[in-house]
Structure formats: structure tokens, C-alpha cells
DSSP file (Angstrom, degrees, kcal/mol; ACC not computed):
  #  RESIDUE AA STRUCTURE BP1 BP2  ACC     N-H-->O    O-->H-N    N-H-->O    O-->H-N    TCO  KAPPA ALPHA  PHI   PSI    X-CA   Y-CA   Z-CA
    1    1 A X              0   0    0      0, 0.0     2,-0.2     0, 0.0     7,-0.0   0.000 360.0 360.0 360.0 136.2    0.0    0.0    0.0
    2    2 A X        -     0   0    0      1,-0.1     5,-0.0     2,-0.1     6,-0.0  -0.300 360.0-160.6 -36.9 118.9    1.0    3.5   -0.9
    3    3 A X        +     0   0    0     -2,-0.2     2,-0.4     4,-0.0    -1,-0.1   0.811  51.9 114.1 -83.1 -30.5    2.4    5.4    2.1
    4    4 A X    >>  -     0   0    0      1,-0.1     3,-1.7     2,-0.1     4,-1.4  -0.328  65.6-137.2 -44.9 102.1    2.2    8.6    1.2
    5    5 A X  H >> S+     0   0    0     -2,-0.4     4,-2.3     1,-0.3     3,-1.6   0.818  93.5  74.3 -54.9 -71.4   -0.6   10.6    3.6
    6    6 A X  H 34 S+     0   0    0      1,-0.3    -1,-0.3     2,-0.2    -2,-0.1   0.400 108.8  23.3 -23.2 -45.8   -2.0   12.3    0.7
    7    7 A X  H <> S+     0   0    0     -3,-1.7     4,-1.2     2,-0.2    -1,-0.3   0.518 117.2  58.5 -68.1 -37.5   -3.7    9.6   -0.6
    8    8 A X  H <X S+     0   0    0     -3,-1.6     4,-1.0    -4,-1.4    -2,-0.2   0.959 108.4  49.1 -51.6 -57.4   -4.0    7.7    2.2
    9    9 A X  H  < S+     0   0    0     -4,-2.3     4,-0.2     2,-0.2    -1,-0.2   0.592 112.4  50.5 -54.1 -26.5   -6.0   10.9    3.6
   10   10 A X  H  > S+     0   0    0     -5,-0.3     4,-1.4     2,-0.2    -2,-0.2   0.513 112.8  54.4-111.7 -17.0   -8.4   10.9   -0.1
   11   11 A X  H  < S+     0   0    0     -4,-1.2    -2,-0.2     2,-0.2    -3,-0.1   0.838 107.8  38.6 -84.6 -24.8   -9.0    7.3    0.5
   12   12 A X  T  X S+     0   0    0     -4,-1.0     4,-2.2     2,-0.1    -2,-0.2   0.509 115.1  58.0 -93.9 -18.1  -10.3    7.2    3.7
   13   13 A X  H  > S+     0   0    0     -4,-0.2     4,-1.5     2,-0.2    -2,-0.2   0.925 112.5  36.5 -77.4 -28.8  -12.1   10.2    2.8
   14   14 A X  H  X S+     0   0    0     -4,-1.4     4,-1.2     2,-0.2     5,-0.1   0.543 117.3  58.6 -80.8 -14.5  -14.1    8.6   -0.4
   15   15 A X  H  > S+     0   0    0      1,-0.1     4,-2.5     3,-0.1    -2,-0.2   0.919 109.1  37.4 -85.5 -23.9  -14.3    5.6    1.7
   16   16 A X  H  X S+     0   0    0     -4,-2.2     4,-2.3     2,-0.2    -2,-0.2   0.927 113.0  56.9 -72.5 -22.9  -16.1    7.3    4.6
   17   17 A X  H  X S+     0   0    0     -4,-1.5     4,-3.4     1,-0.2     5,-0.4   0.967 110.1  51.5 -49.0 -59.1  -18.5    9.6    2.1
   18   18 A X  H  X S+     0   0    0     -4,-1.2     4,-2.1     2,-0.2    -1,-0.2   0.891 107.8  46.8 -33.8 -58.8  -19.4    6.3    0.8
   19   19 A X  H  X S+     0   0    0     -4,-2.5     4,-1.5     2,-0.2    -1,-0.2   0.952 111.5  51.2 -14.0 -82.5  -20.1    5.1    4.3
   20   20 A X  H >X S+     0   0    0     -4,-2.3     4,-4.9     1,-0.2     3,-0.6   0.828 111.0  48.0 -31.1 -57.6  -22.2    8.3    5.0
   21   21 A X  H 3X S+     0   0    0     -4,-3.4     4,-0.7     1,-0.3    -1,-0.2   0.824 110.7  50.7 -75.1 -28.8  -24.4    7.8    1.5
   22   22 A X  H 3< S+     0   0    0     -4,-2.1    -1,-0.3    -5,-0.4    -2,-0.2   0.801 113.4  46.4 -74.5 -16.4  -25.2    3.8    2.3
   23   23 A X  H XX S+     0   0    0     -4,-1.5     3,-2.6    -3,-0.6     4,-1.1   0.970 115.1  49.0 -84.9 -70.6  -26.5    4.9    6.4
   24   24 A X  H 3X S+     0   0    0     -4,-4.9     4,-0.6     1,-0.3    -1,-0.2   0.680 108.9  47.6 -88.1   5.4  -28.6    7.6    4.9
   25   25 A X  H 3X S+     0   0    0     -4,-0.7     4,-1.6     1,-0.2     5,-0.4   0.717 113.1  52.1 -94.4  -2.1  -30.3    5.4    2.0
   26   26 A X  H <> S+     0   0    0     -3,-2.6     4,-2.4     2,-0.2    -2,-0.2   0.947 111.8  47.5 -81.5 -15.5  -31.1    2.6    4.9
   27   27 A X  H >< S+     0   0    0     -4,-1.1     3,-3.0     1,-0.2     2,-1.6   0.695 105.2  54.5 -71.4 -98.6  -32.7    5.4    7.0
   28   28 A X  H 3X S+     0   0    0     -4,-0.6     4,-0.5     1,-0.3    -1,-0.2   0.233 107.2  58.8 -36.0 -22.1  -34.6    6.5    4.2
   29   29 A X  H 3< S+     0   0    0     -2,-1.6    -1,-0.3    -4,-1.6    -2,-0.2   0.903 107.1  45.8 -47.0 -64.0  -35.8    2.7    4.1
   30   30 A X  T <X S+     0   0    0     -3,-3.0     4,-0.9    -4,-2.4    -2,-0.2   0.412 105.2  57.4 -90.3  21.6  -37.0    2.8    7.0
   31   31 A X  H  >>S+     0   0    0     -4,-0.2     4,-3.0     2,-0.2     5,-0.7   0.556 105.3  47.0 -83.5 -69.0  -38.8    5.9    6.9
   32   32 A X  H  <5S+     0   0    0     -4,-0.5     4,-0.4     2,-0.2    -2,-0.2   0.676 115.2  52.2 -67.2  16.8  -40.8    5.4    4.5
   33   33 A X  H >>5S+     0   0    0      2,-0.2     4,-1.2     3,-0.1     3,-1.0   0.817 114.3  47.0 -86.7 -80.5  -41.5    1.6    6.4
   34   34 A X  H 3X5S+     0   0    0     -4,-0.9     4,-1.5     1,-0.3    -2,-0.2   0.650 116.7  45.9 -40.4 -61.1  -42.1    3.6    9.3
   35   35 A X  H >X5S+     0   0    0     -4,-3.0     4,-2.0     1,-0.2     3,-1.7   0.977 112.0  44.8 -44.8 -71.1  -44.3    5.8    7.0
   36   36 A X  H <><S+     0   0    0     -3,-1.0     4,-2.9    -5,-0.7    -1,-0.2   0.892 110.5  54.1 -63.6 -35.7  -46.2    3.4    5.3
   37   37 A X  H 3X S+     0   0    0     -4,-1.2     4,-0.9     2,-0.2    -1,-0.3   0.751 105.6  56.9 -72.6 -15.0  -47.0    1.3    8.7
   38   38 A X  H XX S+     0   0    0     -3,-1.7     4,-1.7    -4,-1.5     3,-0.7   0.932 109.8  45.7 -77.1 -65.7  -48.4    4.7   10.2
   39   39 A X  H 3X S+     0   0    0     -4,-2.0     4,-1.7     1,-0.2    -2,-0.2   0.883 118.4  42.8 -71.4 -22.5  -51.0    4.9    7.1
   40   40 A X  H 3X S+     0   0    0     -4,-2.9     4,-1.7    -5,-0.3    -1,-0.2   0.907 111.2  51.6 -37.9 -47.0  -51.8    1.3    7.5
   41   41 A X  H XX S+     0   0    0     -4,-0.9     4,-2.2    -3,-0.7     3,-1.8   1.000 115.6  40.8 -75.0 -76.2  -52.0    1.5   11.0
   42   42 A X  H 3X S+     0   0    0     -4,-1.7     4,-3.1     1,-0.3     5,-0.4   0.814 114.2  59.6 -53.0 -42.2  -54.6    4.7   10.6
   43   43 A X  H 3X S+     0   0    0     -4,-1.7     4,-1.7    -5,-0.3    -1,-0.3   0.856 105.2  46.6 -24.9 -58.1  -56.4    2.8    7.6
   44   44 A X  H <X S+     0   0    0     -3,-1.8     4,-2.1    -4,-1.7    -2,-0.2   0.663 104.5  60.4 -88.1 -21.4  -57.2    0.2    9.6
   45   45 A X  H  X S+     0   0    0     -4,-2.2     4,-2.3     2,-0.2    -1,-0.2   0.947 104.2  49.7 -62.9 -42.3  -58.6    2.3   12.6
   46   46 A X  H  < S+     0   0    0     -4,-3.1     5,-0.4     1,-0.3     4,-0.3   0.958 111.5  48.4 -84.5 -33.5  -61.2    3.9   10.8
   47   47 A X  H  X S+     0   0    0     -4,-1.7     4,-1.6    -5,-0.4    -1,-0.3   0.905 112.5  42.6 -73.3 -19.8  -62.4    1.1    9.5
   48   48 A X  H  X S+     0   0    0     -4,-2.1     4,-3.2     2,-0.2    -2,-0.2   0.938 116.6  51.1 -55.4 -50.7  -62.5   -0.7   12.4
   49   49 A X  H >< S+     0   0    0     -4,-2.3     3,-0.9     2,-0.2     5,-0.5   0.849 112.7  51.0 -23.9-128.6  -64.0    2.6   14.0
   50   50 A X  H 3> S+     0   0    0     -4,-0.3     4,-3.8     1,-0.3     5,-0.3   0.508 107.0  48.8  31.4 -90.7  -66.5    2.5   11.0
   51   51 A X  H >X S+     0   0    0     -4,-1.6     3,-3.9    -5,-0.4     4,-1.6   0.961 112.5  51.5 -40.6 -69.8  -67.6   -1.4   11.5
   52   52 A X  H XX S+     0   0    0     -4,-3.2     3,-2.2    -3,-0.9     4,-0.7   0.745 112.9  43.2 -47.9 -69.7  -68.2   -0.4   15.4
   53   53 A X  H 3> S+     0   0    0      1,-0.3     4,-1.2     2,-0.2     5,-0.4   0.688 114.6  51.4 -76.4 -21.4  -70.5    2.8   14.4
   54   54 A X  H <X S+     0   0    0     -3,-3.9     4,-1.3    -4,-3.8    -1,-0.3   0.918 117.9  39.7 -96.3 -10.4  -72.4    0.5   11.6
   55   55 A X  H << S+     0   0    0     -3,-2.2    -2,-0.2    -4,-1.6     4,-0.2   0.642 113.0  52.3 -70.8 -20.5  -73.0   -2.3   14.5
   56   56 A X  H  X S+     0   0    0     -4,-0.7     4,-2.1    -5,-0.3     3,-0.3   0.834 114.1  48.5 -74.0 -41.7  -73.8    0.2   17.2
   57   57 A X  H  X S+     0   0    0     -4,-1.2     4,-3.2     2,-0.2     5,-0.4   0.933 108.3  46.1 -22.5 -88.7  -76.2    1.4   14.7
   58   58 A X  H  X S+     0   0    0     -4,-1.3     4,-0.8    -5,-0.4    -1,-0.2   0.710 114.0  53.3 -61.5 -10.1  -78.0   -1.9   13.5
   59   59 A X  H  4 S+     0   0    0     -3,-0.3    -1,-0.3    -4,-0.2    -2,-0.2   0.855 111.5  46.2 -94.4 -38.5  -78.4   -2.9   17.1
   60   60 A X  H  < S+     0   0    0     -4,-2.1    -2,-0.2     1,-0.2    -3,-0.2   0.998 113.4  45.0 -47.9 -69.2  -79.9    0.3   17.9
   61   61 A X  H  <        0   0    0     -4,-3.2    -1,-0.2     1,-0.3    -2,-0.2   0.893 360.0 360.0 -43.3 -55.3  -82.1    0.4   15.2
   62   62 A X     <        0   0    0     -4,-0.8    -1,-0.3    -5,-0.4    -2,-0.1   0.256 360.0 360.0 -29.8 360.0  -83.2   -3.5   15.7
């Protein structure tokens, strides 16, 4: 391996950028999981919400 700091210094610097850019596309995976399991999660409330109001409903009425 080259000794010479200069390089040494521009290698560890493209290797860490590199680093940097692979962390921020796995957050950005798991944001938008994180994302998408918050509108599921909220999906599924009002219709569950929903169903109760159309059973509270039909028992009243009955």
C-alpha cells in the first residue's frame, strides 16, 4: 500500500463519504416503512371505528 498521507488521507475520505451515502439510504428505508406502517395502521382504525358505528347502529335500530 502507498504510504504517502495524501492519498491515504483521499481514501479514507471517499471511503467514509461512501459510508455516509449507504446509512442515509437505509434510514430513508426505513422511513418510508415507518411511513407506510403509520398509514396502514390509521387505515385500519377507521375502518375498524366504521364497523363499530355500523354495528352500534344496526343494534340500535333493531
Amino acid at each position: 500500500m502507498n504510504e504517502d498521507p495524501a492519498i491515504r488521507r483521499a481514501v479514507r475520505r471517499t471511503v467514509g463519504i461512501a459510508a455516509l451515502k449507504r446509512i442515509r439510504r437505509i434510514v430513508d428505508a426505513d422511513n418510508a416503512l415507518e411511513a407506510d406502517k403509520r398509514r396502514w395502521a390509521r387505515r385500519f382504525g377507521i375502518a375498524f371505528a366504521l364497523a363499530a358505528a355500523l354495528v352500534l347502529a344496526w343494534m340500535l335500530i333493531r
